[in-house]
N, C-alpha and C positions, 0 to 999 in steps of 0.2 A: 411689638409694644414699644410706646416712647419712653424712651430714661425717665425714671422722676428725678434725677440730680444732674447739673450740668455734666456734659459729656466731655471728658478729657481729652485732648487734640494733641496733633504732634507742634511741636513749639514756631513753626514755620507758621502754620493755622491759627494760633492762639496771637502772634503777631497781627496778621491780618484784621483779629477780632479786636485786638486792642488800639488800633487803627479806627476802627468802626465807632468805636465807645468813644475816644479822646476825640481824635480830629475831626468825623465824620460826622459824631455827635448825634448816630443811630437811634431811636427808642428800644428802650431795654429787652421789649418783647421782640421787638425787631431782631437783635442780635442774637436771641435764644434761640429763633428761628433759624437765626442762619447758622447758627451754631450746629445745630441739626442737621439740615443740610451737608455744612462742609463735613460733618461725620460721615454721611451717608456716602459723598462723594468720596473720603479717603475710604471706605469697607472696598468703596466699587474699584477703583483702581489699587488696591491690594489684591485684589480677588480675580483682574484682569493680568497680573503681574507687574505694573507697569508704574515708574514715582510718579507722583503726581505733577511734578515739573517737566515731564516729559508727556504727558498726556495730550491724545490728539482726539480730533473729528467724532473718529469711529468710536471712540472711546467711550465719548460722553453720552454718544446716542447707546450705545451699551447699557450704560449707566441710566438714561433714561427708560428704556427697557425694564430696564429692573425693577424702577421704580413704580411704572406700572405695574409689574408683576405682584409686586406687594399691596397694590391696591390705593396708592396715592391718586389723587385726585389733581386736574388738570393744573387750581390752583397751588398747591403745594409743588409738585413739579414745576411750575412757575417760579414758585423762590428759589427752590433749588438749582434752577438755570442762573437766576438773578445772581444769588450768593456767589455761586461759580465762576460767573461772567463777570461781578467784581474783585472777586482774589486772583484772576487772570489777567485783569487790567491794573493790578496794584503790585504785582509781579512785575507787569512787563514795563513800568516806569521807574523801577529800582532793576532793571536790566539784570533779570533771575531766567525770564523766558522770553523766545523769540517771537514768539505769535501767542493768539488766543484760539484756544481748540473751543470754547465758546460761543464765541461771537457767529451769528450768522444761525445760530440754531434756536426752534423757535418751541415754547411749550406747547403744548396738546390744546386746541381750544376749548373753553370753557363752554358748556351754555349759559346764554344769558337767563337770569332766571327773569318772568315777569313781574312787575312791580306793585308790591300788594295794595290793593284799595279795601277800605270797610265798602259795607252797603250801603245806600240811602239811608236807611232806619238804623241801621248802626252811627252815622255819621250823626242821625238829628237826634239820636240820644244821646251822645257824649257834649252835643252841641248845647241840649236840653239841664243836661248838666244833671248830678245827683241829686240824690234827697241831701236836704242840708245835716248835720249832726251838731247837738250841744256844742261840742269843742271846737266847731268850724270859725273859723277869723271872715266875718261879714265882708271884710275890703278884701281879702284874697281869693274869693267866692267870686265876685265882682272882677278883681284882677282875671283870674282864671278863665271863666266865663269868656271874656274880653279876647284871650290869647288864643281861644277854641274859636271863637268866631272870627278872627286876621286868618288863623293855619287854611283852616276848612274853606271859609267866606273870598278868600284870595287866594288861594294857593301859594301864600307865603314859603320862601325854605328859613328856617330857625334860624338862620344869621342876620337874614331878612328883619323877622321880628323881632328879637333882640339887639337889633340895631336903630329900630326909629324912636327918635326922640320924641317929649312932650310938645316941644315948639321949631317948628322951622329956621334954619341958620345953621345948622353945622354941614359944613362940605362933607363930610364922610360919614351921613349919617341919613335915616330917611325920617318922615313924619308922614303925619295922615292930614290931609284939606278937609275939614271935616264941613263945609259951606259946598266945597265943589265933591264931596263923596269920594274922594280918590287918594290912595295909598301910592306916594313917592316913595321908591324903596331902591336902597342899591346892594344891585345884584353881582353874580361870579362875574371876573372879570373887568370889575369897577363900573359894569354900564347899569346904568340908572334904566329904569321902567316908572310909569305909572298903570296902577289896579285899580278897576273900580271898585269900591265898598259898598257892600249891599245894607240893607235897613237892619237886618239881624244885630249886625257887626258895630252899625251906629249906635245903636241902643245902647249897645253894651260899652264901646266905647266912653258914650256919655257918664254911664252909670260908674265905670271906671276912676275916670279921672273926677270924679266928683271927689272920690273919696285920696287918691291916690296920694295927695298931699299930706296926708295925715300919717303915710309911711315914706316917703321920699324924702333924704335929704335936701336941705335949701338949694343944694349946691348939684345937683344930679341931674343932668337932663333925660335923662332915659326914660320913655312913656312906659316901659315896664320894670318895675323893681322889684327886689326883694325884702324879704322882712325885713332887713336891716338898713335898706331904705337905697340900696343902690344896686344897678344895673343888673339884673336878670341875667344869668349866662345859658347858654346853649343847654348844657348839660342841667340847668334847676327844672329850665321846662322840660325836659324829657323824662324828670323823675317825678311833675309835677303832672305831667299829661298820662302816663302809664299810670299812676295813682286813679287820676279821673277815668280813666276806661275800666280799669278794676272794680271802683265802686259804683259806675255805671251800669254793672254788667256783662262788659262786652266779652265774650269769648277770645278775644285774641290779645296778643301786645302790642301798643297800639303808641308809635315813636311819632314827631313832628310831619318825619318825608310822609309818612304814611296818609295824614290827611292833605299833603299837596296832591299826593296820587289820587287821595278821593274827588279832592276838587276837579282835577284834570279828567278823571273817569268818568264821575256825574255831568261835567259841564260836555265835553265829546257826545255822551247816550242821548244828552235831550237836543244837541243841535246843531251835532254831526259836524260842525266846522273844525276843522284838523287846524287850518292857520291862526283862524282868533284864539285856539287855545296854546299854539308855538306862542305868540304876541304874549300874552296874560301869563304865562309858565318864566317869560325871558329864555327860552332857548334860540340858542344860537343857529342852530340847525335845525329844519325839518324833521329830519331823521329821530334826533333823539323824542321828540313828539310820537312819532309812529307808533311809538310801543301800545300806545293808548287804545289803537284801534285794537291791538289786540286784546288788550281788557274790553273791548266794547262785544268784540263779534264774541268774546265769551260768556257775558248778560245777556246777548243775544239769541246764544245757544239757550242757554237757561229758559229763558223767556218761552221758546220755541217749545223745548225739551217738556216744561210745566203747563203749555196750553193747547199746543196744536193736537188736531185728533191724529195726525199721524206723524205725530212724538214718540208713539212707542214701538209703532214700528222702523224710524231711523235708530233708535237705540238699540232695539234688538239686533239690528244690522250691523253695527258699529260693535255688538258687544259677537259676532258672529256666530245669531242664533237668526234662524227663517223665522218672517216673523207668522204668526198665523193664520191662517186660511178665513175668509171673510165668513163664512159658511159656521164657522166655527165658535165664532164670538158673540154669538144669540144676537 
């Protein structure tokens, strides 16, 4: 079981940590983690007999052993190499240790998990938007609206859309051509794309910025703001879009990545082009595209599973039951 109060370290340890805080300027959960970790790793080499300044190779793989044993998962073992392979590099620059018994050893891999999509009909009701309520603010209904059709309508990622402005001119920023239908947007990496925008998404944008004035500062370029009249951050729409899938209905939680992956899912199923949707997504690699088919051949399974006359007997087979005799089934 994890400590609920921070874990107390031997004073060599607690150096390193405070290294991490001042100069390295760690995030706080970051350092709790590692904090953990380096516990974990001094238990292991007490328990091996061995200082931890002296610790080698065989040691850590020891240690990671254990770690399994206890039921840590590929990622956590990950940090705990991490943390390790930093207080060994932070030793060996203030000349404590001769080498790193670290380096060169590699976590357990992960699997990747696949990357969640809603459905179709989950997508066009969050799109569709809720029933309205008394208390609802007509311009942020509109705003909202707007935001659900860029995510979905382009496969936007949230920095994306929170980064284009209402009018074209700023170098580090994108807007939407709304005469030529196409969303300039810049992406990881600083490279600019353009998306095209479909009719849904104009509508809404129109219906938007009609009103958008009326909550934007004079002074604010950003095509999306907030109540107080400037720039939308990552984090409002994510509290703002989990909102809308909730009163939507939707069964699940339902964050910005999630309708890029819709976009990229639906637009793959209807037309199979793996490149046009690398292009439109802005990935840099093929590869990272590929995941898609796997969401594809699994609608496909679906599909197959829900129609074909002999969907129940691959299921049976799959679940390793014979499936039944023809003779048998009137």
């Amino acid at each position: 079981m994890e400590p609920a109060t921070p874990l107390a370290l031997p004073a060599e340890l607690e150096a390193f940590l405070q290294h991490l805080v001042v100069e390295r300027r760690l995030a706080a959960r970051t350092v709790t983690m590692y904090r953990e970790a380096l516990g974990r790793l001094e238990a292991s080499a007490r328990g091996q007999g061995v200082e931890l300044q002296a610790l080698k190779a065989h040691h850590v793989r020891r240690f990671i052993g254990e770690l399994r044993e206890r039921g840590l998962g590929p990622r956590s073992i990950a940090i705990a190499l991490a943390a390790s392979r930093g207080l060994y590099r932070w030793w060996g620059r203030h000349g404590q240790v001769d080498s790193n018994p670290v380096e060169g050893i590699r976590a357990p891999r992960a699997p990747k998990p696949l990357p969640k999509a809603l459905s179709v009909e989950q997508a066009q009701a969050l799109a569709n938007g809720p029933a309205p309520r008394e208390d609802d603010d007509a311009r942020l209904r509109l705003r909202d609206h707007c935001i659900v059709e860029l995510l979905y309508g382009c496969g936007l990622r949230v920095g994306e859309l929170t980064g284009l402005d209402a009018q074209p001119g700023g170098a580090t920023a994108g807007w939407i051509d709304v005469a030529d239908a196409t969303a300039h947007v810049l992406g990881k990496g600083s490279r600019r794309r353009s998306v095209p925008v479909g009719g849904p998404a104009l509508q809404a944008l129109a219906a938007w910025l009609a009103v958008r004035s009326e909550l934007a500062r004079t002074d604010e370029p950003a095509l999306f703001v907030s109540r107080r009249g400037t720039r939308l951050t990552a984090s409002q729409v994510r509290t703002r879009l989990k909102t809308l899938a909730l009163r939507a209905g939707l069964p699940t939680h339902v964050h910005p990545h999630m309708l890029r992956h819709s976009f990229a899912s639906h637009l793959l199923q209807s037309s199979g082009d793996l490149r046009a949707v690398q292009e439109l997504l802005g990935h840099a690699s093929i590869s990272t595209t590929q995941v898609y088919t796997k969401l594809d051949f699994q609608h496909l399974a679906r599909v197959y599973d829900a129609a074909h006359p002999r969907a129940k007997a691959r299921t049976a087979a799959s679940a390793g039951a014979a499936p039944a005799p023809d003779d048998a089934k009137g």
